[in-house]
Biopython code that builds the backbone (N, CA, C, O; Angstrom):
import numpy as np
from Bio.PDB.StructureBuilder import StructureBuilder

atoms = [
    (1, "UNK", "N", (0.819, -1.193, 0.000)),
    (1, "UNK", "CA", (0.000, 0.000, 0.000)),
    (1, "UNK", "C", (0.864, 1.259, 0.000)),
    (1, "UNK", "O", (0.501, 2.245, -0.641)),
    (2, "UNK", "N", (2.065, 1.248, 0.745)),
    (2, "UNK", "CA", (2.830, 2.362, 1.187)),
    (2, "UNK", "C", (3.585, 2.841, -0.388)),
    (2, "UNK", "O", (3.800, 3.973, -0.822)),
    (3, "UNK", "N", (3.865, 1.513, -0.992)),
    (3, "UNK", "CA", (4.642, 2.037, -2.158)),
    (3, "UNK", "C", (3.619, 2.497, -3.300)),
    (3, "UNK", "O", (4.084, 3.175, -4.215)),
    (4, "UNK", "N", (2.338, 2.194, -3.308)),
    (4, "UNK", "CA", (1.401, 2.658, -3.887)),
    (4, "UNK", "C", (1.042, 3.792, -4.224)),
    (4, "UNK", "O", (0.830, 4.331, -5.310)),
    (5, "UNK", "N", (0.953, 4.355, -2.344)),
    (5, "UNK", "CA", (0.456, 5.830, -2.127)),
    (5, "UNK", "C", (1.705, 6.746, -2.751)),
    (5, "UNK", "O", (1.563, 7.506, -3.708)),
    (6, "UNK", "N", (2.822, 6.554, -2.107)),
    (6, "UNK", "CA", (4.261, 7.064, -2.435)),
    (6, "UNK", "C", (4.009, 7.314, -4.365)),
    (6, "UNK", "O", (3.659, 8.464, -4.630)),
    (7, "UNK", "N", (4.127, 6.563, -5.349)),
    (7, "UNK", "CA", (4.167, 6.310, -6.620)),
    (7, "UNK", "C", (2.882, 7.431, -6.801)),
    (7, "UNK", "O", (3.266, 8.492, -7.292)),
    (8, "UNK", "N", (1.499, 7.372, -6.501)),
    (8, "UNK", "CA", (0.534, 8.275, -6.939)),
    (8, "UNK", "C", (1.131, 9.272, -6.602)),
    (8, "UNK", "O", (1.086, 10.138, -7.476)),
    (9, "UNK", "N", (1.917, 9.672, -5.338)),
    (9, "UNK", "CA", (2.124, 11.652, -4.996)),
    (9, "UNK", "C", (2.960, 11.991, -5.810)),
    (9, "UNK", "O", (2.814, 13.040, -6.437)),
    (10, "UNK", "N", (4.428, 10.886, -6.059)),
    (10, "UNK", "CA", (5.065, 10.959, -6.837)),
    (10, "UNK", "C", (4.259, 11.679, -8.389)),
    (10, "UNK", "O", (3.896, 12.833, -8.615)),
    (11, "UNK", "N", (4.218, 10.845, -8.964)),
    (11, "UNK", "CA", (3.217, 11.146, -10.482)),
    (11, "UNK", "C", (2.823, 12.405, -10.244)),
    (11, "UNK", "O", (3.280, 13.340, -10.901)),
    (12, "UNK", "N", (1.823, 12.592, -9.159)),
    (12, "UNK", "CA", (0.748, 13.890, -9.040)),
    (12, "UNK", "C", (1.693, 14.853, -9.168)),
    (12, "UNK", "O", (1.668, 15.717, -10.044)),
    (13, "UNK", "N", (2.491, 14.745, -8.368)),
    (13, "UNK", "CA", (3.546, 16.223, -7.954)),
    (13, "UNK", "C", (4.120, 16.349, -9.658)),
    (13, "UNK", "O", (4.270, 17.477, -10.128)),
    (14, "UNK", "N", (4.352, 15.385, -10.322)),
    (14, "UNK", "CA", (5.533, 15.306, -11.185)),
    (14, "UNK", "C", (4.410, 16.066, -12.136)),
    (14, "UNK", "O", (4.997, 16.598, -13.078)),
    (15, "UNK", "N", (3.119, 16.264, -12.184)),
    (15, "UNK", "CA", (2.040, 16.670, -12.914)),
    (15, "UNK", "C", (1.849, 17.812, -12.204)),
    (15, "UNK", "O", (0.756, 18.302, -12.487)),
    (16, "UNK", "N", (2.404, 18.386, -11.470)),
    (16, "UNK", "CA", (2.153, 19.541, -11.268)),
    (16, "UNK", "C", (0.415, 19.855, -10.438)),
    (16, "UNK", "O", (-0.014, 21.007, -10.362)),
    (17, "UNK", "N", (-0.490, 18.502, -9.823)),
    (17, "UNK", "CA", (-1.658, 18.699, -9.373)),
    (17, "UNK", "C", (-1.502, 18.802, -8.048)),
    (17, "UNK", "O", (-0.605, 18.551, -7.243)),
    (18, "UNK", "N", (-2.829, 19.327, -8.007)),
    (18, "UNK", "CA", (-3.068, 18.721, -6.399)),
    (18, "UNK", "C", (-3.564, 17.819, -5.717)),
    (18, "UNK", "O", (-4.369, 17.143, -6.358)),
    (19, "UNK", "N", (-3.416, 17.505, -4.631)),
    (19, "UNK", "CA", (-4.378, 16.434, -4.438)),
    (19, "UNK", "C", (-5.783, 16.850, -4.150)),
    (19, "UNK", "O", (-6.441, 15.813, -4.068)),
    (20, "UNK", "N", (-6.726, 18.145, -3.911)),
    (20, "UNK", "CA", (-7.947, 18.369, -4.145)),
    (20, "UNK", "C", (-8.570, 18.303, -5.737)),
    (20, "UNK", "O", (-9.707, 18.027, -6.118)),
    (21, "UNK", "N", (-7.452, 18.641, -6.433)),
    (21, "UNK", "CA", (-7.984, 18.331, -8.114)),
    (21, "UNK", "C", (-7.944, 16.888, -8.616)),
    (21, "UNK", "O", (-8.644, 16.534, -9.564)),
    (22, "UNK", "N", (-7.333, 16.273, -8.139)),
    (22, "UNK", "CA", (-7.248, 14.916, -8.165)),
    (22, "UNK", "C", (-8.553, 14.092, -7.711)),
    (22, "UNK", "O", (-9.228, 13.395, -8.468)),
    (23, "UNK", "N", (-8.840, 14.340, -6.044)),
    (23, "UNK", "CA", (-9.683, 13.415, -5.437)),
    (23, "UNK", "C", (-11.104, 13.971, -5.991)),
    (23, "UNK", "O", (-11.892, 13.100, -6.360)),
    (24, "UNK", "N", (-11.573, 15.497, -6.102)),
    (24, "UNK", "CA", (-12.377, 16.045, -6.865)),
    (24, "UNK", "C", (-12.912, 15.323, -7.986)),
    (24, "UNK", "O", (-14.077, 14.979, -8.185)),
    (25, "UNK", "N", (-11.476, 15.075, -8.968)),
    (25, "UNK", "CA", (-12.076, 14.287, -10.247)),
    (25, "UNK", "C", (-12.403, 12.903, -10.178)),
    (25, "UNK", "O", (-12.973, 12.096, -10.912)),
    (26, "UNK", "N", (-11.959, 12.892, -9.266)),
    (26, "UNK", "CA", (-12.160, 10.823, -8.915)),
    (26, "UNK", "C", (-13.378, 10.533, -9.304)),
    (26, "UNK", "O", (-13.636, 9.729, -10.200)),
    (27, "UNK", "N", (-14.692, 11.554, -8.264)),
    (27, "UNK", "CA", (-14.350, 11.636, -7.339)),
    (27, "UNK", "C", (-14.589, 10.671, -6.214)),
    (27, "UNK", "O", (-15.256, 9.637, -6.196)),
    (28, "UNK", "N", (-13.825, 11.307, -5.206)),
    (28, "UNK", "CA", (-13.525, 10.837, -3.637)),
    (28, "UNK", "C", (-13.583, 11.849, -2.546)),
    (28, "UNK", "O", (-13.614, 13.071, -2.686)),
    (29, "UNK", "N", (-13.592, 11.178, -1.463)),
    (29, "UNK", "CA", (-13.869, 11.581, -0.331)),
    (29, "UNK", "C", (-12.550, 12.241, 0.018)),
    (29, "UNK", "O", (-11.669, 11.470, -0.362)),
    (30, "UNK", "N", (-11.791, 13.786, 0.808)),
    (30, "UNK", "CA", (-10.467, 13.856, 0.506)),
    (30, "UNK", "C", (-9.922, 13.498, 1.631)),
    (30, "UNK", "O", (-8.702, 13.409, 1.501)),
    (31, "UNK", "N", (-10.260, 13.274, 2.598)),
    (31, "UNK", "CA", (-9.667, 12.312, 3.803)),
    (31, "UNK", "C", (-9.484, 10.413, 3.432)),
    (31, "UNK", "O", (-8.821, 9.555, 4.015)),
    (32, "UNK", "N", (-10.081, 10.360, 2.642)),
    (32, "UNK", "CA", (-9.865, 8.903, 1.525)),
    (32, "UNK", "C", (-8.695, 8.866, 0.950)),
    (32, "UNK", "O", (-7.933, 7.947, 1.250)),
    (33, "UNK", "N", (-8.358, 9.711, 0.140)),
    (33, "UNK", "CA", (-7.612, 9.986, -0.762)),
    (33, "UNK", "C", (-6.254, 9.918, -0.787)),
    (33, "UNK", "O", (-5.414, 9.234, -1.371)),
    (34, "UNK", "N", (-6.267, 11.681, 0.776)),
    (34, "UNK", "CA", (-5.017, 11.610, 1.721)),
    (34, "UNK", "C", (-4.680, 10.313, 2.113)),
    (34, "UNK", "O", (-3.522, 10.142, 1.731)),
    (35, "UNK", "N", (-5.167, 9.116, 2.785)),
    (35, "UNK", "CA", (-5.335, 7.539, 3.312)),
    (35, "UNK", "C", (-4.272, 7.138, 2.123)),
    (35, "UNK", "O", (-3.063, 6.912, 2.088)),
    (36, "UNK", "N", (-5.148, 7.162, 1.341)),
    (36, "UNK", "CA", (-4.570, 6.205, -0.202)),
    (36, "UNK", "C", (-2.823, 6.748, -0.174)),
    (36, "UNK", "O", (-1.966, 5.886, 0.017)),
    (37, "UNK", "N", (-2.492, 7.913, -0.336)),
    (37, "UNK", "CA", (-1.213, 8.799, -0.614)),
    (37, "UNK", "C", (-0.492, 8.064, 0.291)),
    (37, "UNK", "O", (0.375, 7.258, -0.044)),
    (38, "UNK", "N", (-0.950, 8.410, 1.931)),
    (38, "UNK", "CA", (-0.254, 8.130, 2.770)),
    (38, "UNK", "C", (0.163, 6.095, 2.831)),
    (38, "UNK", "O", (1.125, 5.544, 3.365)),
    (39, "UNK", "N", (-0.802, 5.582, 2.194)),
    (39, "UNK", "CA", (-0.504, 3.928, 2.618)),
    (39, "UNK", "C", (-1.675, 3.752, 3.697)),
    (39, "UNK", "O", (-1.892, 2.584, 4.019)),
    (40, "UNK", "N", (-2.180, 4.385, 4.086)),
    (40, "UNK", "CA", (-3.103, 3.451, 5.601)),
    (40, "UNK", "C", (-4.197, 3.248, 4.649)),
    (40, "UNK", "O", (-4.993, 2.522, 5.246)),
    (41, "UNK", "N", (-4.553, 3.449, 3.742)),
    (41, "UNK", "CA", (-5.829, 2.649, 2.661)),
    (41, "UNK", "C", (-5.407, 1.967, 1.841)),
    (41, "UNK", "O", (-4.247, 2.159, 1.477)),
    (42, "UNK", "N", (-6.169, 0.949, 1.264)),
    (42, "UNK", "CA", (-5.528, 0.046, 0.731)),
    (42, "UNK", "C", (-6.803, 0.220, -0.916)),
    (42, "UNK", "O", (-7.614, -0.706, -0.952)),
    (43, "UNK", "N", (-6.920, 1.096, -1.905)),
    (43, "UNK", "CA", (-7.400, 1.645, -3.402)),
    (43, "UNK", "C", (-7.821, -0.260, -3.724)),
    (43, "UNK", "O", (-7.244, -1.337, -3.580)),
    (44, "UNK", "N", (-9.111, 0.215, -4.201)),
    (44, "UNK", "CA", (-9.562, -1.048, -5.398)),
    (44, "UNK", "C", (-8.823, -0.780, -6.635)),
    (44, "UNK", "O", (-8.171, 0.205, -6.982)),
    (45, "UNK", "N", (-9.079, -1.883, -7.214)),
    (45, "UNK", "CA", (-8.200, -1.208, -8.842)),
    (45, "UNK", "C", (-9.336, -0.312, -9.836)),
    (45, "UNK", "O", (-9.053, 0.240, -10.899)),
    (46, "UNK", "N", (-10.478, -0.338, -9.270)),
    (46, "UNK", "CA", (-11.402, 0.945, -10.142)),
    (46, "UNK", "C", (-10.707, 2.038, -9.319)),
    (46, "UNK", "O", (-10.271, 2.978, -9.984)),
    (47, "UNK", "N", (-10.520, 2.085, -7.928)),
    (47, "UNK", "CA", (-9.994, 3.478, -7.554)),
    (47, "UNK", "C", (-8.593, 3.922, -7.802)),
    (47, "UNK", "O", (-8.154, 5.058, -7.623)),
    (48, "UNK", "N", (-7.870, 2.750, -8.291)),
    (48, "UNK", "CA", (-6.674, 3.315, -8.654)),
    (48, "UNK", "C", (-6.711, 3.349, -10.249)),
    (48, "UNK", "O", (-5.653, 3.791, -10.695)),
    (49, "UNK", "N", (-7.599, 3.017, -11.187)),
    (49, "UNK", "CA", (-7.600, 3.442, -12.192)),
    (49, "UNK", "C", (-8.303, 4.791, -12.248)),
    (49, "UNK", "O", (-7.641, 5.707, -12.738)),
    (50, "UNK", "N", (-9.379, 5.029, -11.880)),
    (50, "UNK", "CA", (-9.816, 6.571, -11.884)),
    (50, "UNK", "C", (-8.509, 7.921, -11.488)),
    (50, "UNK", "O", (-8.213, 9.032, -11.926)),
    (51, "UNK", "N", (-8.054, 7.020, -10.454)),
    (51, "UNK", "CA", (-6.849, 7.602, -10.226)),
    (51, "UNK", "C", (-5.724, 8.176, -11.489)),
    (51, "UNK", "O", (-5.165, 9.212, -11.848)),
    (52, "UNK", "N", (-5.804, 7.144, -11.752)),
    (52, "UNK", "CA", (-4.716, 7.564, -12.788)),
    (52, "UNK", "C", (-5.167, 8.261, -14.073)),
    (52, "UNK", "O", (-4.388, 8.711, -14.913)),
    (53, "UNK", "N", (-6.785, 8.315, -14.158)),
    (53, "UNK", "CA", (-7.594, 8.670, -15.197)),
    (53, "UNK", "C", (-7.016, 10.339, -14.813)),
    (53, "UNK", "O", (-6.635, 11.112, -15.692)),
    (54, "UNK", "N", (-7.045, 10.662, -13.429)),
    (54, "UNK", "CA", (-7.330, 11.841, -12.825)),
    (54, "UNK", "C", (-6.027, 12.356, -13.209)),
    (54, "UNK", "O", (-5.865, 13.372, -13.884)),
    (55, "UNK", "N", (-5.144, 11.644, -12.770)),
    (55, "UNK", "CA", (-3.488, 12.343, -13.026)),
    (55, "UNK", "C", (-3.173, 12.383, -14.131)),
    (55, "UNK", "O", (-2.169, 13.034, -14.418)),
    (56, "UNK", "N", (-4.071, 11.558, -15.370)),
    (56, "UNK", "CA", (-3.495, 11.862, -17.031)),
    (56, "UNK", "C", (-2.053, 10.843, -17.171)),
    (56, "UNK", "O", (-0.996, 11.213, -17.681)),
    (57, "UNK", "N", (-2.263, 9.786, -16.712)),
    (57, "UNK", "CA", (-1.099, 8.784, -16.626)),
    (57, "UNK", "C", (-1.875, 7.112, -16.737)),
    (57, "UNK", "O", (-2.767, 6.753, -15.969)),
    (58, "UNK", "N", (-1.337, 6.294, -17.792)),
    (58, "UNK", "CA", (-1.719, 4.688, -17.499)),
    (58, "UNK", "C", (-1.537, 4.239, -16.320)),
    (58, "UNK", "O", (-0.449, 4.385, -15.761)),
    (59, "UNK", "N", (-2.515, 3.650, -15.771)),
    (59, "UNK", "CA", (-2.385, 2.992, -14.635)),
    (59, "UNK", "C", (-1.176, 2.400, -14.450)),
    (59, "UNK", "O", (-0.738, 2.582, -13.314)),
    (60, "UNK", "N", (-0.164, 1.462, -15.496)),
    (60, "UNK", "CA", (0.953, 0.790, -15.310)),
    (60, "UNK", "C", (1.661, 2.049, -14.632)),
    (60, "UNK", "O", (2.197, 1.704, -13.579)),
    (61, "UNK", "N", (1.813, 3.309, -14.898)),
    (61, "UNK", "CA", (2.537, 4.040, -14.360)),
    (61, "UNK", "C", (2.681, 4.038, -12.828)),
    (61, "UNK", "O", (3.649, 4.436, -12.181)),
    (62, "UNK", "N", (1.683, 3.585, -12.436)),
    (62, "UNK", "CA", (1.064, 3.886, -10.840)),
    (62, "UNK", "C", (1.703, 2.771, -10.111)),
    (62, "UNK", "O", (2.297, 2.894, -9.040)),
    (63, "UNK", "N", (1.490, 1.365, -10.958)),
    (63, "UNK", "CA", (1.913, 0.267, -10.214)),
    (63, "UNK", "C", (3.144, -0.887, -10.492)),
    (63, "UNK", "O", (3.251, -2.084, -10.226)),
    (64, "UNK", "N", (3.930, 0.020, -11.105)),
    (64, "UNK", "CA", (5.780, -0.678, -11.782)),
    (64, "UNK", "C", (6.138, -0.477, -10.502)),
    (64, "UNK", "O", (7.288, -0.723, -10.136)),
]
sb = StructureBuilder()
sb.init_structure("model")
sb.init_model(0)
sb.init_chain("A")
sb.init_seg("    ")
for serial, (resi, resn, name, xyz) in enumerate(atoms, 1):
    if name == "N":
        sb.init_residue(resn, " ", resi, " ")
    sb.init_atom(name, np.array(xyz, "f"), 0.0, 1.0, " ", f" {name:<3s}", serial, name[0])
structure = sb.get_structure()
């Protein structure tokens, strides 16, 4: 989970977003979201594909 969350902030930051424009487009809940970033949530793969829908990146990006 930890290297998960780490890899999405990664990406996000590297995209220049935020994480309210992000969880917004999901959308999600943003205390969810923060969870996911941080590792203490553990993302379905619809939520980590929306995810990556959100950041403008293939999911493979998220999970190499």
């Amino acid at each position: 989970m930890l290297r998960i969350g780490r890899r999405i902030r990664e990406v996000r930051e590297h995209q220049n977003l935020t994480q309210e424009k992000v969880y917004l487009a999901v959308p999600m809940n943003r205390s969810h979201y923060q969870q996911i970033e941080s590792g203490q949530a553990n993302p379905t793969l619809r939520t980590l594909v929306r995810i990556a829908d959100a950041i403008g990146v293939p999911l493979a990006d998220l999970v190499r």
